[in-house]
Backbone as CSV, one residue per row, in Angstrom:
resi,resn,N_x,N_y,N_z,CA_x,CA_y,CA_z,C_x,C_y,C_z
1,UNK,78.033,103.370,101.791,77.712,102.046,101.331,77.653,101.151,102.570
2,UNK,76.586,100.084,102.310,76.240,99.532,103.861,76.565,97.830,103.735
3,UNK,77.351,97.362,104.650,78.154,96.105,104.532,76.692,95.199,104.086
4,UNK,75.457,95.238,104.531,74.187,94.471,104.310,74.014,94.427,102.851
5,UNK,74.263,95.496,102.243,73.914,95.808,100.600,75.028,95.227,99.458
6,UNK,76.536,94.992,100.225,76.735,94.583,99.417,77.164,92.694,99.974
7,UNK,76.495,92.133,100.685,76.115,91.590,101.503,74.985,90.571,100.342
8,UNK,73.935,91.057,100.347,72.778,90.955,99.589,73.400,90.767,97.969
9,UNK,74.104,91.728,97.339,74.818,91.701,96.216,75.409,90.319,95.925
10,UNK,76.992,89.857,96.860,77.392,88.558,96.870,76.099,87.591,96.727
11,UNK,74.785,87.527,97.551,74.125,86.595,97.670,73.648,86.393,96.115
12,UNK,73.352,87.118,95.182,73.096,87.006,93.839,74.182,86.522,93.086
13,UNK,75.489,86.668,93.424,76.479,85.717,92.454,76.906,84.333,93.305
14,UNK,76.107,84.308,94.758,76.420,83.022,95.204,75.271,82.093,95.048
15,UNK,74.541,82.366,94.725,73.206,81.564,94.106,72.206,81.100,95.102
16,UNK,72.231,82.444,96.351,71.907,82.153,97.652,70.665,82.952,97.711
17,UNK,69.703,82.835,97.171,68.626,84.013,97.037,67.390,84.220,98.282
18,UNK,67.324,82.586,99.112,66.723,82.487,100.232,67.626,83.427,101.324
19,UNK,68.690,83.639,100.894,69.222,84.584,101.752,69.246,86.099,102.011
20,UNK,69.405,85.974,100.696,68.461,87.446,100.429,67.688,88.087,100.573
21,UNK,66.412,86.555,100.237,65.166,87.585,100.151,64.808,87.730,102.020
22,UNK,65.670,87.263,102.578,65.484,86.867,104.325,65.902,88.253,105.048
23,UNK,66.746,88.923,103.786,68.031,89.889,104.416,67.047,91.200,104.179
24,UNK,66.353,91.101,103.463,65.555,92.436,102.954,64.106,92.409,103.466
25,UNK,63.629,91.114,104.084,62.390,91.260,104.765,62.978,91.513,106.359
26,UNK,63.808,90.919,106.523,64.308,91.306,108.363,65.115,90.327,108.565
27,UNK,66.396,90.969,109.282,67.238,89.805,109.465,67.367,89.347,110.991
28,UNK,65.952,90.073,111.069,66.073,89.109,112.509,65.043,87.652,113.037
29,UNK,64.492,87.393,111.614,63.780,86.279,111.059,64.631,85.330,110.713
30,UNK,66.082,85.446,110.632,67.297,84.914,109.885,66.906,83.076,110.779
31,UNK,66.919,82.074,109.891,67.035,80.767,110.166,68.531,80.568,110.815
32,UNK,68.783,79.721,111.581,70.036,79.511,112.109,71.072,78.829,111.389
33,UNK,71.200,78.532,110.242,71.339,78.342,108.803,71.856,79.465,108.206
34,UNK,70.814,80.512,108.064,71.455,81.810,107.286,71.718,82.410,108.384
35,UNK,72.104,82.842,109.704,72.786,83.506,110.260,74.414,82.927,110.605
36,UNK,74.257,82.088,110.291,75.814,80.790,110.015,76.225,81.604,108.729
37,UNK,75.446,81.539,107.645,76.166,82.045,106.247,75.914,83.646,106.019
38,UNK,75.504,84.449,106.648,75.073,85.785,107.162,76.740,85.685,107.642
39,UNK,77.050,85.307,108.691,77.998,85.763,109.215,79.180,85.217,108.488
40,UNK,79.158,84.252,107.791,80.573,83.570,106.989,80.507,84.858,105.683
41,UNK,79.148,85.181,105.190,79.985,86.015,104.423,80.548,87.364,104.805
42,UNK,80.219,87.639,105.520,80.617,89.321,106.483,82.045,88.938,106.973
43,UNK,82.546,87.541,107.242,84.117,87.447,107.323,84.668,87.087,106.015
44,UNK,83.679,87.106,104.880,84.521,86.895,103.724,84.647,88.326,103.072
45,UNK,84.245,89.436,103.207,84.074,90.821,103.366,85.312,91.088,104.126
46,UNK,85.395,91.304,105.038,86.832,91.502,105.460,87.625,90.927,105.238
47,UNK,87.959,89.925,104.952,88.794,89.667,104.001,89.372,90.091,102.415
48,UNK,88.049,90.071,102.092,88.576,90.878,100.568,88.679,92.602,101.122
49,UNK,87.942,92.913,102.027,88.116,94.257,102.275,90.012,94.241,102.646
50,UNK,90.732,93.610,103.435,91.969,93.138,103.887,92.928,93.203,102.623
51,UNK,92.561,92.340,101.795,93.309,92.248,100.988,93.332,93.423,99.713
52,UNK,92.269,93.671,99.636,92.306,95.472,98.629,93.342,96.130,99.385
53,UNK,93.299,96.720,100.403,94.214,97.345,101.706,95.223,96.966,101.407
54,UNK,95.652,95.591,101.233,97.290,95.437,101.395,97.594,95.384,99.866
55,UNK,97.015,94.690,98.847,97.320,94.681,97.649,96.848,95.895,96.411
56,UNK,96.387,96.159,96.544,95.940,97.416,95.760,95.577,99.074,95.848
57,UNK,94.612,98.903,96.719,94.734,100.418,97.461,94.790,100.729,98.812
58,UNK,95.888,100.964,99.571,96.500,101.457,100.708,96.022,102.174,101.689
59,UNK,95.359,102.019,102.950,94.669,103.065,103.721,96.220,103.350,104.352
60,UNK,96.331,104.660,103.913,97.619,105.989,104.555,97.068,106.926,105.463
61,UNK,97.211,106.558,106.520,97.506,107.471,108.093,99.133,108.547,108.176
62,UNK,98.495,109.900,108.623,99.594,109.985,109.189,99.358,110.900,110.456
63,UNK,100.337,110.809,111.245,100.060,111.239,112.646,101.073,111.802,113.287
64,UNK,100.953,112.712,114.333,102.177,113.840,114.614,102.240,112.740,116.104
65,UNK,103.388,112.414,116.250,103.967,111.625,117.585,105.185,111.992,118.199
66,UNK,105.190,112.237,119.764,106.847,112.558,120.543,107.071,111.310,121.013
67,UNK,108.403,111.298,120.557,109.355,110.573,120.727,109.620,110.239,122.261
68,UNK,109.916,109.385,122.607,110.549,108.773,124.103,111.806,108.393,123.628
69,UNK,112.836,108.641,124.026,113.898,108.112,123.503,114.726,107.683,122.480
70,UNK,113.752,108.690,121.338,113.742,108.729,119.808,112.706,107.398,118.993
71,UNK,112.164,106.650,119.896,111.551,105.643,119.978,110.183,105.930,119.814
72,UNK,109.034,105.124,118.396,108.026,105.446,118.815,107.418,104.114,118.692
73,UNK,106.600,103.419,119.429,106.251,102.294,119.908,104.999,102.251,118.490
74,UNK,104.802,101.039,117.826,103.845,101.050,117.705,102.091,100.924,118.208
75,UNK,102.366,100.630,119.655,101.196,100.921,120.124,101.260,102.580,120.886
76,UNK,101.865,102.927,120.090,101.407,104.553,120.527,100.939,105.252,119.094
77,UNK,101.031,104.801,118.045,100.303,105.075,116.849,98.863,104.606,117.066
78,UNK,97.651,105.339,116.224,96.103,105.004,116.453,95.770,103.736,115.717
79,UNK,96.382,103.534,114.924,96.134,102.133,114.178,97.602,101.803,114.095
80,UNK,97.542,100.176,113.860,98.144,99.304,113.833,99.058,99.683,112.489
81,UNK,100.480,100.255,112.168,100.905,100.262,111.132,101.451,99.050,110.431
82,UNK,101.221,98.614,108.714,101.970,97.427,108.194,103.646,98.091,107.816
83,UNK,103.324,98.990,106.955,104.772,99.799,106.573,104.726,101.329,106.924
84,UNK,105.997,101.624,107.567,106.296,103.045,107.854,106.889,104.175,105.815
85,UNK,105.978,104.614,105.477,106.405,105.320,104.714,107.390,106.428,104.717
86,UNK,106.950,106.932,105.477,107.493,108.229,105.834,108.047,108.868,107.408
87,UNK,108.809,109.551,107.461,108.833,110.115,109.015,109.507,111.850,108.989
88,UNK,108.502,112.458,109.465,109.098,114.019,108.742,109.138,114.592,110.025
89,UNK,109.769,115.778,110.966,110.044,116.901,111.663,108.777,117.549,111.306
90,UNK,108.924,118.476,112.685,107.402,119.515,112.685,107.795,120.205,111.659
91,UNK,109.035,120.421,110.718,108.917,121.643,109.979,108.903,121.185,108.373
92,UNK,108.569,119.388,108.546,108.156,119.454,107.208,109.409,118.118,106.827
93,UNK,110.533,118.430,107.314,111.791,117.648,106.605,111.587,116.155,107.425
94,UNK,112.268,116.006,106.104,112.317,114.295,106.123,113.574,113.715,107.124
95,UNK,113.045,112.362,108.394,113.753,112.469,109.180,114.430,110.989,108.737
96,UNK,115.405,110.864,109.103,115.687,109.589,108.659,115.583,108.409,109.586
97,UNK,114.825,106.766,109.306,114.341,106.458,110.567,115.122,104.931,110.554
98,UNK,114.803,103.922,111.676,114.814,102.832,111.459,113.591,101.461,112.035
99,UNK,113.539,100.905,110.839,112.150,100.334,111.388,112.359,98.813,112.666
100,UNK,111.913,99.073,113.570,112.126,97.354,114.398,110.943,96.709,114.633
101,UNK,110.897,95.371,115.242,109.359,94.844,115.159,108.253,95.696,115.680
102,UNK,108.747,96.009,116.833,107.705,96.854,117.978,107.660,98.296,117.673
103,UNK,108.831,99.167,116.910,109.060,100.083,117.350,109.521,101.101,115.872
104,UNK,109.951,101.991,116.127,110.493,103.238,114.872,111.504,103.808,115.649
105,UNK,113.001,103.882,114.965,114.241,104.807,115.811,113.942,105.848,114.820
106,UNK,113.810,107.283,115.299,114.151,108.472,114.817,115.110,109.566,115.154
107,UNK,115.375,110.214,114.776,116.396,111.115,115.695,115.466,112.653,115.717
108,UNK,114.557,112.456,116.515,113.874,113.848,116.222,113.029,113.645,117.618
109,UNK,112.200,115.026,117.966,111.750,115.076,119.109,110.344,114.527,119.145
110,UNK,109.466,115.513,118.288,108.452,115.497,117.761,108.645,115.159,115.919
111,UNK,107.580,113.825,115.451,107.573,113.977,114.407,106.057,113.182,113.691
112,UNK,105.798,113.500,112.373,104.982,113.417,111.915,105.006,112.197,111.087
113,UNK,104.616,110.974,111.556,104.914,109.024,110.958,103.861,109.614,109.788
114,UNK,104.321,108.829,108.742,103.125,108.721,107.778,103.183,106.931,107.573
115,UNK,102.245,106.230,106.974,102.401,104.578,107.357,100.778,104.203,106.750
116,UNK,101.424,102.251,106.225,99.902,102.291,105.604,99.423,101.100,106.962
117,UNK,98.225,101.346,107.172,97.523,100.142,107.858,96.585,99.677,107.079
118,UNK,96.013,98.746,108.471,94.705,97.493,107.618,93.019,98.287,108.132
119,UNK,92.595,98.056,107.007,91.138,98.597,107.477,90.170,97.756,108.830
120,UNK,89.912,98.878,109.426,89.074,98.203,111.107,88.127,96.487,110.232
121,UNK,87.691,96.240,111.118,86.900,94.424,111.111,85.198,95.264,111.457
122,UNK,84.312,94.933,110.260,83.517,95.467,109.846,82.365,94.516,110.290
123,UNK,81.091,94.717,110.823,80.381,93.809,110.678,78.621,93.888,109.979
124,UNK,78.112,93.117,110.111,76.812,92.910,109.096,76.154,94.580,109.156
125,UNK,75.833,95.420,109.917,74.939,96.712,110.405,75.954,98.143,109.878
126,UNK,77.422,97.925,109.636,78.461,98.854,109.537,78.443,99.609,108.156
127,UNK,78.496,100.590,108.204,78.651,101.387,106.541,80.069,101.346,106.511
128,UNK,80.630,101.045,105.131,81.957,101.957,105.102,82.102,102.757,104.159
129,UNK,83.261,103.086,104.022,83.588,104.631,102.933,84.974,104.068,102.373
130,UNK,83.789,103.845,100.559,84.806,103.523,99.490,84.679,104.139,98.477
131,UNK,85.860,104.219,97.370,85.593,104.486,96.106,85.357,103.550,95.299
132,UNK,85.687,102.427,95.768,85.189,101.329,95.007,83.749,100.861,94.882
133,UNK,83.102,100.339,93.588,81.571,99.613,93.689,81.739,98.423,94.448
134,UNK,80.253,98.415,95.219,79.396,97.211,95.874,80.333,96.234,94.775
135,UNK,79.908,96.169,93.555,80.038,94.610,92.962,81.530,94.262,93.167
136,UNK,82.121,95.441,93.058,84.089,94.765,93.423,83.988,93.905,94.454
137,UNK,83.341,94.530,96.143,83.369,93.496,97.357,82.582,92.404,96.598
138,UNK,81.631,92.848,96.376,80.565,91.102,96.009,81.265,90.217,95.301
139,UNK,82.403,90.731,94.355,83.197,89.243,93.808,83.853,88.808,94.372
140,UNK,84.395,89.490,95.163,85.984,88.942,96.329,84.821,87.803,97.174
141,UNK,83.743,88.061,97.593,82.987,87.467,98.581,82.760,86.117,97.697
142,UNK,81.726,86.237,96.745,81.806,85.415,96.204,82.756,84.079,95.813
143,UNK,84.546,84.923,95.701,85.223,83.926,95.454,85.582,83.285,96.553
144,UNK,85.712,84.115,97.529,86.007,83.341,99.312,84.915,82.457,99.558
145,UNK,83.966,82.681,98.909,82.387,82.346,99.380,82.735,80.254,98.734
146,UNK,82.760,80.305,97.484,83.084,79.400,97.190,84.641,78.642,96.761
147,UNK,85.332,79.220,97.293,86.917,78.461,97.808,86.428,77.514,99.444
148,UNK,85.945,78.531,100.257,84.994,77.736,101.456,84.416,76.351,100.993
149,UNK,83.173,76.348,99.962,82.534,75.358,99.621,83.453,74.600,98.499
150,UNK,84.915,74.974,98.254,85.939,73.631,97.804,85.281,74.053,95.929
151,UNK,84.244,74.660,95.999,84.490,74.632,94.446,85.416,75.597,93.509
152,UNK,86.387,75.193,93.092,87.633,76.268,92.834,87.054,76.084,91.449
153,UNK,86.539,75.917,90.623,86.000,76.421,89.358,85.459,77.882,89.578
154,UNK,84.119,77.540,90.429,83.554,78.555,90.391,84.116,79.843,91.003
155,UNK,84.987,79.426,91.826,86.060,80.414,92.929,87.041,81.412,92.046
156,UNK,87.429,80.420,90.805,88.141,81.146,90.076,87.611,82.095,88.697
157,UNK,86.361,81.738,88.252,85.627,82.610,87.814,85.514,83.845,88.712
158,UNK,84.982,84.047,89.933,84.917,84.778,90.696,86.478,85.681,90.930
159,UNK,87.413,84.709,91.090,89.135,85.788,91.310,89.303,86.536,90.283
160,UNK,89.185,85.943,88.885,89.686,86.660,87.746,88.556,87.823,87.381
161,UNK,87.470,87.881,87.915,86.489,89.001,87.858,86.449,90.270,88.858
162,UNK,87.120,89.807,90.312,87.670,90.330,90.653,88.807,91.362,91.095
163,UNK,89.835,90.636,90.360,91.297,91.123,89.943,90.704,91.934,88.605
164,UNK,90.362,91.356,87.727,90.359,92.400,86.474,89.548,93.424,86.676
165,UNK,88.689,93.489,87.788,88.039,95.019,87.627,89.083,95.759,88.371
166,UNK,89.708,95.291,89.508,90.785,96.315,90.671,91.281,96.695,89.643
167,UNK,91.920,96.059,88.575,92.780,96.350,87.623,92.501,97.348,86.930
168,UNK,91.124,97.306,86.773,90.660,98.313,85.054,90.430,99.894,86.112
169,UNK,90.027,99.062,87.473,89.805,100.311,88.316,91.019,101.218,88.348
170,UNK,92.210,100.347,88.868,93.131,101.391,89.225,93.954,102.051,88.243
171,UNK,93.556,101.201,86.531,94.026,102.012,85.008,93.199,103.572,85.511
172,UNK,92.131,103.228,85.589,90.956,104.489,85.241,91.649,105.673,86.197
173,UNK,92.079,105.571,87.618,92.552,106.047,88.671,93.736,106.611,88.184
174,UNK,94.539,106.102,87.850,96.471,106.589,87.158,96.107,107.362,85.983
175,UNK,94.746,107.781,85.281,94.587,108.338,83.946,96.281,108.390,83.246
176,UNK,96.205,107.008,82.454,96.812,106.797,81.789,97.333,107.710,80.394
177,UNK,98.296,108.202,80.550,98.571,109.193,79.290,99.474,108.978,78.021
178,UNK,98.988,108.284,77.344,100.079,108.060,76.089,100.461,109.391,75.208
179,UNK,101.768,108.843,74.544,102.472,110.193,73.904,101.474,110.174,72.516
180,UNK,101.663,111.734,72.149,100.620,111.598,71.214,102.172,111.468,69.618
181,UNK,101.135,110.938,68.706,101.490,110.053,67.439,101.687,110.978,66.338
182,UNK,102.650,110.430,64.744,102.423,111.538,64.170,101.692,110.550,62.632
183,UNK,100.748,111.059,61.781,100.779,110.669,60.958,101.613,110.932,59.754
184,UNK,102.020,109.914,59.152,102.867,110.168,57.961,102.095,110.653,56.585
């Protein structure tokens, strides 16, 4: 899925269609106007991309790291970790750790961090890889799109369309199993 497409998408619930139709003939025709709002919405995209990440679904890294002093720095992890989940030994067992601003205490030589981070900063030309639909980003955009332009009516049409699909999404995801019933 290509950040332009769903890009183009937002522009149909932002009522921005000169932008659109600009984005699909060439965007390198872009007025200096729509490359202003070209680029405001591609940071309103990472943002909702940001906030899926931290609030709903979790990008989980994990990575085999040696210890310096039982110490593992977070800039010696490949991405930036928010929370340390896990910390296991090469042979699998769970090590017991402690978390500090900069850093992870473990008592192990070599071990395997597991941890969630934030998804990389994406821009207008970038594909990424989701399970989620185009239209999920296009509402988050949309609602950033117009919280920007101060109209919180329309902003909040946009949140609650938002939130309730993550929602129905991540029911569908947990396949929900109720106990089965008896008739009398």
């Amino acid at each position: 899925m290509l950040v332009k497409d769903i890009i183009a998408l937002a522009c149909d619930f932002t009522e921005n269609q000169e932008l659109r139709k600009a984005l699909e003939d060439n965007s390198a025709s872009l007025s200096e106007e729509q490359t202003l709002l070209r680029d405001s919405l591609v940071k309103c995209f990472n943002l909702v991309n940001n906030e899926i990440a931290s609030e709903f679904i979790p990008i989980i890294k994990s990575e085999l790291v040696k210890t310096k002093d039982f110490k593992i720095k977070f800039s010696d992890l490949t991405y930036k970790p928010i929370q340390i989940i896990s910390v296991k030994d090469t042979k699998g067992r769970k090590v017991k750790f402690k978390v500090f601003d900069d850093y992870v205490v473990a008592i192990a030589n070599v071990v395997e961090v597991t941890y969630t981070t934030m998804p990389e900063e994406y821009t207008f030309e970038d594909e990424i890889s989701s399970t989620l639909p185009e239209r999920v980003f296009a509402y988050g955009i949309a609602r950033e799109y117009y919280f920007m332009q101060t109209l919180f009516d329309e902003a909040d049409i946009w949140e609650e369309r938002f939130k309730n699909t993550l929602e129905i999404l991540q029911r569908k995801k947990s396949g929900t199993i109720m106990a089965g019933r008896r008739w009398l």
